[in-house]
N, C-alpha and C positions, 0 to 999 in steps of 0.2 A: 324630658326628651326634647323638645321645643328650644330651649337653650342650649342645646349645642346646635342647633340651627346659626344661633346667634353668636355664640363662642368663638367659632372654627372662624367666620371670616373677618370675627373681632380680631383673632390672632394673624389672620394674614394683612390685613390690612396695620395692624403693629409691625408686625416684618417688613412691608411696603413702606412706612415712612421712617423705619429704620435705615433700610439703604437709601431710600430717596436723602434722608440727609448725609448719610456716608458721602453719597455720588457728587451732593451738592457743596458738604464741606473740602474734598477733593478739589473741585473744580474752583474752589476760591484760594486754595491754599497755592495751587499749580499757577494759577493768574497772576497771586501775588507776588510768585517768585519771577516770574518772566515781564512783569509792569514794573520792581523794584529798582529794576536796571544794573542791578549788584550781579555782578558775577565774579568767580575764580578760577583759578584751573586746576582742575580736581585730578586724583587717578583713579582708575577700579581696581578696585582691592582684589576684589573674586568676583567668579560667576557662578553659579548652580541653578539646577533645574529644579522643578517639583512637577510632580503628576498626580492628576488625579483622572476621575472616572471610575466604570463597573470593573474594571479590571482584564475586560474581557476584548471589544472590538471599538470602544469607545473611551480611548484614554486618550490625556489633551496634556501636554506640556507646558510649561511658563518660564520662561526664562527672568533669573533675576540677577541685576548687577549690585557691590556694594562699593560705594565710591567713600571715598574720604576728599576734604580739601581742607583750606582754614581761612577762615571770616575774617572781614577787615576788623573785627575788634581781636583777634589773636585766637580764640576756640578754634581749636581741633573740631570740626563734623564729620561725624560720617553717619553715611543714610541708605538706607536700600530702596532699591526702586524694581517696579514690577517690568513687565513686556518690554524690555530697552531695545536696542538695536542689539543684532547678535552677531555682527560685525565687531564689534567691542568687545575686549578682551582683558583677561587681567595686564595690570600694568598700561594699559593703555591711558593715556593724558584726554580730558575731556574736559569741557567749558562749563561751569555749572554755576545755573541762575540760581539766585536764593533772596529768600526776606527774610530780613533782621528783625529782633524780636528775643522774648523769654525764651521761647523755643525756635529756631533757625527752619525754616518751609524751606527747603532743596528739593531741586530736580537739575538731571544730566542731560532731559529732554529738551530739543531744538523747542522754541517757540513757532505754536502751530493752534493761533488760538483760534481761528476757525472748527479744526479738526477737533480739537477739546471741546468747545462749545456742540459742535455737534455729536462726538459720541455721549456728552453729558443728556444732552435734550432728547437724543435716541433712548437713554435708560430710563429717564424719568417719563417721557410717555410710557414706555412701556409696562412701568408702576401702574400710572396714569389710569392705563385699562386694566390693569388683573384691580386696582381700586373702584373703580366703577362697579365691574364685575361684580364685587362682595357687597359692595352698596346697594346694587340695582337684584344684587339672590338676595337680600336682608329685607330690602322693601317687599318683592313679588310673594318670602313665603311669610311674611307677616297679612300679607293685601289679606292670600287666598288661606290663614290660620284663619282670619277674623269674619272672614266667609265663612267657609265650613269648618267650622270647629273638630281635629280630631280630635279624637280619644276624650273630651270633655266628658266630664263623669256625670252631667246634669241629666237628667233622664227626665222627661215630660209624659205626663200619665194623660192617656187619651181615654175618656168615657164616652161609653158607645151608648144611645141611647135604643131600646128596643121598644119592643110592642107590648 
């Protein structure tokens, strides 16, 4: 019983630096495309939505574009990108930063690398504390097991002495 004390925030805190590295490998790939200096003039292919939520009063939308352009070494790219501007349409012509490489890092997104640094530094604080969190319930119900022992099976025999 005691180890899933231990288990459950072992698992969240696995899931915290699971995205923390998503968030953080994100924000170096977007960087590198917008610091390469490389850009070309892409079109978007399509657009579609996705939804999700309970189904009920709490459903949130995402808009996604899929651009194609081609690399100054001749490959055809094409890449989907999440939240674009929804002003952008299929067929529409758009300027896309990218870094070369085995795999081509594209984006359609203006260079806003304040704004990326900052929504990056917003997520991982917010790791940050639901990690503490699991750290700081892991120490408290460790401190007060090693206090008061539940459910320990040791039983202590008290002899009472009489008259």
């Amino acid at each position: 019983m005691d180890a899933l004390f231990y288990v459950v925030p072992c698992l969240i805190l696995a899931g915290v630096l699971f995205f923390g590295f998503h968030a953080t490998r994100h924000w170096w790939q977007i960087r590198a495309a917008w610091n390469s200096g490389l850009t070309a003039e892409g079109r978007c292919l399509r657009t579609f939505t996705t939804t999700y939520g309970n189904g009920r009063d709490q459903v949130r939308t995402m808009l996604h574009h899929v651009y194609e352009f081609t690399a100054r070494d001749g490959r055809v790219v094409r890449f989907e990108e999440e939240s674009g501007p929804a002003t952008t349409v299929e067929g529409d012509i758009v300027t896309v930063h990218y870094a070369e490489g085995a795999r081509i890092v594209a984006t359609a997104r203006r260079p806003s690398r304040a704004g990326l640094a900052a929504s990056t530094v917003g997520v991982l604080a917010i790791l940050g504390v639901v990690a503490a969190i699991c750290v700081g319930f892991m120490i408290t119900y460790h401190d007060m097991s090693s206090d008061f022992p539940f459910g320990d099976d040791t039983t202590e025999s008290v002899t009472i002495e009489g008259s």
